[in-house]
N, C-alpha and C positions, 0 to 999 in steps of 0.2 A: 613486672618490674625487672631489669636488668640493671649489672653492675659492669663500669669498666674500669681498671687500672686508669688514675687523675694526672700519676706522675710515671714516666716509664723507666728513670732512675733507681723506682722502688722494687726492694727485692724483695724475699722472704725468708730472709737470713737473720730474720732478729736485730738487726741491727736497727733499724727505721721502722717505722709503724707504714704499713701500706695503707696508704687513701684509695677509696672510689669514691666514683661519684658515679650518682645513678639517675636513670635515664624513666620515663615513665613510659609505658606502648606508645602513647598519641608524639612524642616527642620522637619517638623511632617509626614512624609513618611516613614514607616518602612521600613526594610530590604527587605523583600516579594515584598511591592509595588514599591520598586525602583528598584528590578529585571527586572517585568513586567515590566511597563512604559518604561526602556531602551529597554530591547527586542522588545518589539512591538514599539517604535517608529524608531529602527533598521530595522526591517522586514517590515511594516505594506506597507511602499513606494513600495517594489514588489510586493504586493498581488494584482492579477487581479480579476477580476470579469466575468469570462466565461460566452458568452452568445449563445446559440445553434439555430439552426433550426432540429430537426430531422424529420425523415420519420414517418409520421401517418402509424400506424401498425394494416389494417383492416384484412379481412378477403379475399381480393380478391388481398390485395398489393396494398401500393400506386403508384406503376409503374412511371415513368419517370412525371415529373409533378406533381404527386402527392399533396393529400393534407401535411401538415407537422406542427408538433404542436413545440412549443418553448420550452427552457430548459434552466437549468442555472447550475454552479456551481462555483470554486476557481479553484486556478491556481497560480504559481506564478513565476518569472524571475530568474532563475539560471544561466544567462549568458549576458556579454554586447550586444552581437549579437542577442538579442531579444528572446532564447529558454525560453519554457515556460511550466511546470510540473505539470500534473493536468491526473484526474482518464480518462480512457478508456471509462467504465459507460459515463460520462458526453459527449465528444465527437464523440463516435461511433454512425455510421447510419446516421450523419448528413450531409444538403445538406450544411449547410453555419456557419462559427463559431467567434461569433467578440469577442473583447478583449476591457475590458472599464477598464482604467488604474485610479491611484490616483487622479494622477495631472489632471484628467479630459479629455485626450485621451484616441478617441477610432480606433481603429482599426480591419481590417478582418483578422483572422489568417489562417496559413496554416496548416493543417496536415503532420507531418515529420513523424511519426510513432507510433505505440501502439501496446501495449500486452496484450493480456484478460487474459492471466493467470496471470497475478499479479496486472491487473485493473490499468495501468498505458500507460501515455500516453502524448508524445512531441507533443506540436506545436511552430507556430513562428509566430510573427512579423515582419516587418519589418520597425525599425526607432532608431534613437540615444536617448542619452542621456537619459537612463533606470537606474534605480535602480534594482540593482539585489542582493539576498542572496548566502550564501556559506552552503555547504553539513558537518554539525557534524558528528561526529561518533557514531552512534547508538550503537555499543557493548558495550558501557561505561556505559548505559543510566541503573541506578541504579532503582528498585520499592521503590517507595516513592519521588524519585524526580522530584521535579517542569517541569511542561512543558507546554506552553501555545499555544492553537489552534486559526490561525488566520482564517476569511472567511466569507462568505454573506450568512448567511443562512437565506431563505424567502426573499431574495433577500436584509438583512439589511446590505449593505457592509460595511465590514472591521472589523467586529464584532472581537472585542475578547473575549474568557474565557480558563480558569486557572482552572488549577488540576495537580493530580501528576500520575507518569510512574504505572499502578497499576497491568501489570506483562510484563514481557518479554520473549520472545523467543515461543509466542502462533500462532497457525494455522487457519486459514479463509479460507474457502471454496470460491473461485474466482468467477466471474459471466460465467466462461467458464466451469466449474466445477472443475479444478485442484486446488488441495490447496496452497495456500501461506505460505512459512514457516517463520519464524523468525519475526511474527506480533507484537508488541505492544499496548497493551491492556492498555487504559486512563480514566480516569473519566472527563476528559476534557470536558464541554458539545458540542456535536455538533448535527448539526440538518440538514435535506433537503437543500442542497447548502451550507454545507461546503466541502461538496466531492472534493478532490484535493484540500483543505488549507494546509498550511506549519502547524507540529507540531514543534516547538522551543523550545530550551532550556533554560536557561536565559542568556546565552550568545548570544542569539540570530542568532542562527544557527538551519538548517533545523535539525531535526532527523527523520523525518516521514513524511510520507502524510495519509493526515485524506480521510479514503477511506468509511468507514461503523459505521452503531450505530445497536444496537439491538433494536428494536422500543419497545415491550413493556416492557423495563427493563430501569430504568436512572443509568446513571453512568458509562453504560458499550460500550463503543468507541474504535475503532480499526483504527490503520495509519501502513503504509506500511513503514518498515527500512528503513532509508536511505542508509545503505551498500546494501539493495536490489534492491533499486533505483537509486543509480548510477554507477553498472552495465546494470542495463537495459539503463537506459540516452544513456550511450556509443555507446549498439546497437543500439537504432531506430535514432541516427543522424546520426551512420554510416551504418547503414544497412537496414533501416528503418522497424526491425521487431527482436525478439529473435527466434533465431532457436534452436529448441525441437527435439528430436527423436519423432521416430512412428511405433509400431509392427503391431497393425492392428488388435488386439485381443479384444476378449470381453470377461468379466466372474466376478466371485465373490470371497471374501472372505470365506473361510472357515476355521475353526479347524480344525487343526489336530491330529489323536490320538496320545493320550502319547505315546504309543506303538513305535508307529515310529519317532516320537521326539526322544526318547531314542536310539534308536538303528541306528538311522540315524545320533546321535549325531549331531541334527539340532539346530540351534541358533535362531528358531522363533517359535511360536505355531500356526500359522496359516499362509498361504499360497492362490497364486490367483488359483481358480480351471478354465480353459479356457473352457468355453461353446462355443466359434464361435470364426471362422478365418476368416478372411475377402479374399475375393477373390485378386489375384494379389499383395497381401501386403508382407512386408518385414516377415511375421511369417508364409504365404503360402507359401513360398517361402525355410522357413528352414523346417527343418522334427518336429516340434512342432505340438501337434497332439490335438485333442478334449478330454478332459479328465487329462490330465496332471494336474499338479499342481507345478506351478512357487514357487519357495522358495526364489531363491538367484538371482543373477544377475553380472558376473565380480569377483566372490568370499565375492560378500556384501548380508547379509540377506536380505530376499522381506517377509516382513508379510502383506503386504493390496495395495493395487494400489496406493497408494500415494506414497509409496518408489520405488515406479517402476516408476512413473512420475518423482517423481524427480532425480532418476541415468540419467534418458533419457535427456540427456544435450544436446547442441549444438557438445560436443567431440563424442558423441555418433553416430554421422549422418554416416554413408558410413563405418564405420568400423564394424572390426569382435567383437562382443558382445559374452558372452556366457552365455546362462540361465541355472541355476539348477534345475530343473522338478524332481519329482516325477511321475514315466510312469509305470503303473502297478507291483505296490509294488516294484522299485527297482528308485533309484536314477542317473539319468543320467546328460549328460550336452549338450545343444545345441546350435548350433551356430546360431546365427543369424545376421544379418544386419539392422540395424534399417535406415528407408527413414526420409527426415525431416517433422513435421507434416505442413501439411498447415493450 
């Protein structure tokens, strides 16, 4: 409780009695701080606190029994039925995975599914009376506006901090190696074990999951959309995995010369040149040959492997594909069938 001077006339001369009038904390809260405080005291009830056993990763394998070292990270409840949203990283390779809640339950969770290419990954509970969050829409999500990351990081659970959206629509290289597209980039601090905390809006709704920091830079923090995230949600509780195409090729980026940018009236400047087929695969299998050079794909440009990852969708699996190659100076198109990757 705080006091201030009512009238500034009033002295302290004896002569006049000096009024205050007094203020209570929440009435001395600004606009900023009364965002936060409702968002996180909205959200903060979901936020789990993941806790791992994974496999010791020697040099000979921890084989069946193995030794297994402990892990930790965030997670939190996007559904009454106990599903629970939290990074790949944190639970993959693990023999055993509990869940220590607000209210002070804890629980062993189940693996429902995960995907290394976007570092996300369902598990579940099972018990009542959960508090759970709802999914924002990320495309909205302005640079400059407020968004608060909740999570344990060093294990200090339910930690929050506050920064603003500080770009959108940025790319992260995944821990499988496929890039993620449509990243949001935070200044939000996070640290070791907030991996899989809710990023929130002041509304306090999901927009993100806090997946990555660049260690020696501050400021610079990356969470996974939530329009990317609950499409993936959908497949691993019902399918328990996102299904990808797979040609089977190996090779590089290269330039290509103007010469034949021009004259091929091509829409990219460089292209993947195929150095190896893999035996048995869906591109030994079409007449795509060593030395080519992929451009396009279905009539959409291919300038680097990343756009070829990502045309290779789940639509992609068993059907006819057509690549545009570059096959000894002349421009062709070949069919091919993409397998789905495992």
């Amino acid at each position: 409780m705080l006091k201030f001077l009512e009238n500034q006339d009033d002295d302290f001369s004896g002569n006049s009695p000096v009024k205050f009038k007094s203020y209570s904390d929440d009435e001395l809260l600004d606009a900023y701080s009364q965002a936060v405080v409702a968002a996180s005291e909205k959200v903060s009830p979901a936020v789990v606190h993941v806790k791992v056993q994974k496999k010791r990763q020697t040099r000979r394998g921890s084989g069946p029994g193995g030794p297994v070292q402990p892990g930790a990270g965030s997670g939190f409840i996007f559904s009454p039925e106990g599903f629970i949203l939290t990074n790949n990283h944190v639970v993959s390779d693990t023999t055993r995975i509990d869940v220590d809640l607000p209210d002070g339950r804890s629980f062993q969770a189940e693996l429902i599914g995960n995907d290394a290419s976007t570092d996300l990954a369902v598990i579940r509970i099972y018990t009542d009376h959960l508090n759970y969050v709802t999914f924002g829409d990320s495309e909205k999500l302005k640079v400059g506006q407020l968004v608060i990351a909740i999570g344990n990081p060093y294990g200090f659970e339910y930690s929050v901090t506050t920064g603003v959206v500080s770009a959108v629509g940025r790319s992260l290289r995944s821990y499988s190696g496929r890039l993620i597209d449509n990243v949001i980039q935070t200044d939000a601090a996070l640290n070791p074990g907030n991996s899989g905390g809710p990023l929130i809006n002041s509304q306090g709704e999901v927009v993100g999951i806090n997946t990555a920091i660049i260690l020696p830079a501050q400021g610079i923090c990356f969470a996974i959309a939530s329009s990317t995230a609950r499409y993936v949600v959908s497949k691993l509780i019902t399918e328990g995995r996102v299904r990808r195409g797979y040609l089977g090729i190996g090779g590089q980026v290269i330039t290509l010369p103007l010469r034949m940018i021009n004259y091929f009236k091509l829409e990219v400047k460089s292209g993947i040149l195929v150095q190896q087929i893999e035996q048995n695969s869906p591109a030994h299998r079409s007449d795509l040959q060593n030395g080519d050079v992929i451009v396009g794909l279905n009539g959409q440009p291919v300038a680097n492997i990343n756009d070829l990852h990502r045309m290779l969708d789940e639509n992609s699996i068993g059907k006819k594909n057509f690549l545009e190659v570059l096959h000894r100076g002349l421009i062709q198109t070949v069919e091919v069938i993409p397998a789905e990757l495992k």
